[in-house]
C-alpha positions in Angstrom: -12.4 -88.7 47.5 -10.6 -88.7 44.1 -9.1 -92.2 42.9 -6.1 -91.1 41.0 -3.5 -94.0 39.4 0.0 -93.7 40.5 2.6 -92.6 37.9 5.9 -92.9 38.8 7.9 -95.7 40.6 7.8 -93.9 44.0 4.7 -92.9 44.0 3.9 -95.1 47.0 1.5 -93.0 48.6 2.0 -94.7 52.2 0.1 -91.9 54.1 -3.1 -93.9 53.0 -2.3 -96.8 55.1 -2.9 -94.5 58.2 -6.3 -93.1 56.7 -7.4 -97.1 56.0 -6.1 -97.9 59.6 -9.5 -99.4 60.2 -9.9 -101.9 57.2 -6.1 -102.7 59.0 -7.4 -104.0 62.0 -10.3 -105.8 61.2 -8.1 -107.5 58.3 -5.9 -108.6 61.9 -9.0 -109.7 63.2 -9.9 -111.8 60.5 -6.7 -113.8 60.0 -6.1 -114.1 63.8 -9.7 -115.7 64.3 -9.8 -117.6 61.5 -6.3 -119.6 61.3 -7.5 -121.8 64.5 -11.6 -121.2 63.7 -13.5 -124.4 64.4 -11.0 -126.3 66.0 -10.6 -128.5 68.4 -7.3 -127.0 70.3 -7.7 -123.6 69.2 -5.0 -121.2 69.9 -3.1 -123.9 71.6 -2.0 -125.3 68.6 0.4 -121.7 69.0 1.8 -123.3 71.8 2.0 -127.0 70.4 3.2 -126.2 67.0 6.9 -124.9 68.2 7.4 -127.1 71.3 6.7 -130.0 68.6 9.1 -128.6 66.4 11.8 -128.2 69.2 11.2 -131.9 70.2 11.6 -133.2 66.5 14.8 -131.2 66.6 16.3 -132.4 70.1 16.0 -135.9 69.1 17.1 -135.7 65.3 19.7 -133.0 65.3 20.7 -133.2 69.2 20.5 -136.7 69.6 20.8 -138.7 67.0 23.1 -136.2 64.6 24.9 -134.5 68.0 25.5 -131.3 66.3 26.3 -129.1 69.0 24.5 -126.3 70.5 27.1 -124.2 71.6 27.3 -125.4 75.2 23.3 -124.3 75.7 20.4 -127.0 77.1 19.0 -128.3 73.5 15.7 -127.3 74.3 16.2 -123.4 74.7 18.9 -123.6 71.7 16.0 -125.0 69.3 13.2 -123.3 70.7 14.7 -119.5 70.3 15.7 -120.3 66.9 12.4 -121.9 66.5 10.5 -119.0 67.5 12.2 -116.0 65.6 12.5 -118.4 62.3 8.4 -119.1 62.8 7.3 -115.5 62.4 10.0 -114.6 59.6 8.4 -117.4 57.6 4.9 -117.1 58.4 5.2 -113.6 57.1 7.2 -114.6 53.7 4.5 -117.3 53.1 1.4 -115.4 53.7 2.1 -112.7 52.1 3.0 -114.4 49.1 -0.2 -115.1 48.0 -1.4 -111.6 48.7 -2.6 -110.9 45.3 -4.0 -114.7 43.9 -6.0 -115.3 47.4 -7.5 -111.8 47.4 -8.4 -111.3 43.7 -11.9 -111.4 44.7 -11.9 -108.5 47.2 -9.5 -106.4 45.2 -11.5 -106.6 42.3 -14.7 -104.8 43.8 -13.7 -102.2 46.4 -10.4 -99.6 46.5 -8.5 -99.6 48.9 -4.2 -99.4 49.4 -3.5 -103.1 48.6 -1.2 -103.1 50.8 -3.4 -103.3 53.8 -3.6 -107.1 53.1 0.5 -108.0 53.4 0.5 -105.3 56.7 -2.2 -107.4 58.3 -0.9 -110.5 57.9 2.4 -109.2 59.1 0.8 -107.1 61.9 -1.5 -110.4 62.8 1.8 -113.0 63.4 3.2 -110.4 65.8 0.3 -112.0 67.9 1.5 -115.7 67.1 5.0 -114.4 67.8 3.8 -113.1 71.2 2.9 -116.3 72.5 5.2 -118.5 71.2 7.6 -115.9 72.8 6.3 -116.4 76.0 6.4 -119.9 75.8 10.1 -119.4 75.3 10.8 -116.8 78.4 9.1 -119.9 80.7 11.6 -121.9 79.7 14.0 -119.5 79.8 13.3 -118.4 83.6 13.2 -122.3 84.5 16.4 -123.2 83.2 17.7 -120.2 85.0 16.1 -120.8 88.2 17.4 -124.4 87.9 21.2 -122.9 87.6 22.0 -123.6 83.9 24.3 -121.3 82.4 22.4 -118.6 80.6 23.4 -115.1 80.7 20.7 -113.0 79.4 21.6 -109.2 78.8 18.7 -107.3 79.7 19.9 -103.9 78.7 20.0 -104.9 74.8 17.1 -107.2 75.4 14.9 -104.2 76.0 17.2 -102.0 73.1 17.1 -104.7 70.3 13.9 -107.2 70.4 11.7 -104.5 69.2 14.6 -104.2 66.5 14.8 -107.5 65.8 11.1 -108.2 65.9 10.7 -105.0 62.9 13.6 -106.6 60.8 11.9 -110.1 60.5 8.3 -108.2 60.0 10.0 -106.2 57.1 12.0 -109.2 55.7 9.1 -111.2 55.4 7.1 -108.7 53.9 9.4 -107.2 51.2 10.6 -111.1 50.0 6.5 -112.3 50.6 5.0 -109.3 48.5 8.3 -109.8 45.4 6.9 -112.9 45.3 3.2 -112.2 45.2 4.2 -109.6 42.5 6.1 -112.3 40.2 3.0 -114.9 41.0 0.7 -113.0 38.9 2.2 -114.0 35.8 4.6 -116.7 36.8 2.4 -119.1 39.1 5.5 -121.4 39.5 6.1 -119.2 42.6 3.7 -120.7 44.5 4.5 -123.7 44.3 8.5 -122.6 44.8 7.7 -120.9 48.0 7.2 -123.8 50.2 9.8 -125.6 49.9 12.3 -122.3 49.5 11.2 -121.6 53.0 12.1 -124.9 54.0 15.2 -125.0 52.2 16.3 -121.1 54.0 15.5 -122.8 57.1 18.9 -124.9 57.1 21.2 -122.0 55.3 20.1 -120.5 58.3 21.4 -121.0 61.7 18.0 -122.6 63.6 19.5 -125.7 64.0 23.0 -125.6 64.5 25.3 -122.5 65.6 26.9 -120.5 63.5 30.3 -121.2 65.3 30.0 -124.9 64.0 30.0 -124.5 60.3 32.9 -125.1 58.5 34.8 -122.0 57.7 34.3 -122.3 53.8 30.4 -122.3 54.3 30.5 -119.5 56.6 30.6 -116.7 54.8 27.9 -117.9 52.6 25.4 -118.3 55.8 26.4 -115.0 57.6 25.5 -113.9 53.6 21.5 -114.5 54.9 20.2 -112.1 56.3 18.3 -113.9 59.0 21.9 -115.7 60.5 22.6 -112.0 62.2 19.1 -111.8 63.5 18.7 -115.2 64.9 22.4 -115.4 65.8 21.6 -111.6 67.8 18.6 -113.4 69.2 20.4 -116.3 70.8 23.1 -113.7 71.9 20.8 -110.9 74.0 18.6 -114.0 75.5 21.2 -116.8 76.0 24.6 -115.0 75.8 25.8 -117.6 73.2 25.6 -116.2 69.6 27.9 -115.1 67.3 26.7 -111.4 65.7 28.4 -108.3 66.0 26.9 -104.8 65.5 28.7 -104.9 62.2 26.6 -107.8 61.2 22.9 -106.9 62.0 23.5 -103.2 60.1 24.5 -105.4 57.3 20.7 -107.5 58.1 19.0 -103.8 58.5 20.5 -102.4 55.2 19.2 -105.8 53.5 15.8 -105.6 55.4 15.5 -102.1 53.9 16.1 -102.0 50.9 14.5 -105.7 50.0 11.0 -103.9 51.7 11.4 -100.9 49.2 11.7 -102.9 46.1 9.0 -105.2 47.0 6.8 -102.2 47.7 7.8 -100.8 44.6 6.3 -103.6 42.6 4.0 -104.4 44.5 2.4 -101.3 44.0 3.5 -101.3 39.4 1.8 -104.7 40.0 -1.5 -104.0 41.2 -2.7 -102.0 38.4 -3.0 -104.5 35.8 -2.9 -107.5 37.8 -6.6 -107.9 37.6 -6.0 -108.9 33.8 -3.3 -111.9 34.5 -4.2 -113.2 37.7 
């Protein structure tokens, strides 16, 4: 094998990733076990974590601020929002500190950097899994108990494995800018956290899009994430206001912010070793 340094802007070399596709999975392994690793509740906290979240929300934003839900049951409203929102910002934040929280590693061994923002990314389609499932059981009892949902099974199918690629690649390509800019600027890390937060509420999680007044609504629908969660709400709950239109406009975005992140990322990691 011949270690060769990459040149140009573009020259990505992704067709490593498949010949490290190994080192891939056992990085999964390694964050999956060790998020919940020694204790008590294990990987029910994946179950407790978002049905806390959606109880906080039902009593402060439901009940107490009564901004509505679009004519959906509070608890499936919050809880899809909820659970799309939670793997979009688990991927920005982990990924963020791709390069400062694996200095160690990268400094001894070669391998495509990359492989550590793909696990992650690959790794929190597991959290999403269940924490999706927890959401289709309440789904199917609402329904069985005769509330008005209307799910639409056809696009389910189509777009969920569309949806769940946009919020993978979103996360990653803001997560790994980020990362990139942290090695010199470490105010990132500390801006990440509460940006997250802060995206959270110029995003339609807790209220619908419908409800904003008109002169903030072109600035939401400007997020990227508002046409995913909004198409999430629609295919599973037949209330949400996207339009084909909308979630090219969300695919475009998701593209091209991955491609630039990738692209530093990759003029970062040959001299980050001498700033981080």
């Amino acid at each position: 094998m011949i270690i060769r340094p990459k040149d140009g802007w573009l020259d990505l070399r992704l067709g490593e990733l498949w010949s490290y596709r190994d080192l891939l999975w056992m990085f999964v392994r390694r964050d999956f076990v060790s998020v919940y690793k020694q204790t008590v509740l294990g990987p029910i906290w994946f179950f407790v974590q978002p049905l806390l979240t959606t109880l906080v929300f039902m009593v402060v934003f439901s009940g107490i601020a009564q901004i509505p839900t679009g004519g959906l049951p509070p608890m499936l409203f919050y809880l899809a929002g909820t659970t799309a929102w939670n793997y979009f910002a688990a991927c920005l934040s982990k990924t963020s500190s791709t390069f400062t929280a694996n200095a160690a590693i990268f400094g001894k061994v070669y391998f495509p950097r990359l492989i550590v923002p793909l696990s992650v990314v690959t790794s929190n389609i597991i959290q999403f899994v269940i924490q999706f499932a927890l959401f289709l059981c309440f789904l199917v009892y609402y329904g069985a108990t005769g509330t008005a949902v209307q799910p639409q099974w056809g696009l389910i199918l189509l777009l969920t494995p569309v949806l769940l690629l946009m919020m993978g690649l979103l996360g990653l390509g803001l997560g790994i800018i980020v990362s990139s800019l942290t090695t010199k600027y470490r105010d990132m890390q500390f801006l990440v956290t509460f940006g997250v937060q802060l995206l959270m509420y110029g995003t339609p999680v807790i209220y619908a899009l419908g409800s904003i007044p008109d002169k903030y609504r072109l600035l939401v629908s400007a997020n990227p994430m508002t046409p995913i969660i909004e198409c999430f709400r629609g295919i599973y709950l037949g209330s949400g206001d996207w339009s084909a239109g909308t979630l090219i406009y969300a695919g475009v975005f998701t593209l091209v912010t991955a491609l630039i992140g990738m692209v530093l990322f990759h003029r970062v990691e040959k001299t980050f070793m001498d700033t981080v």
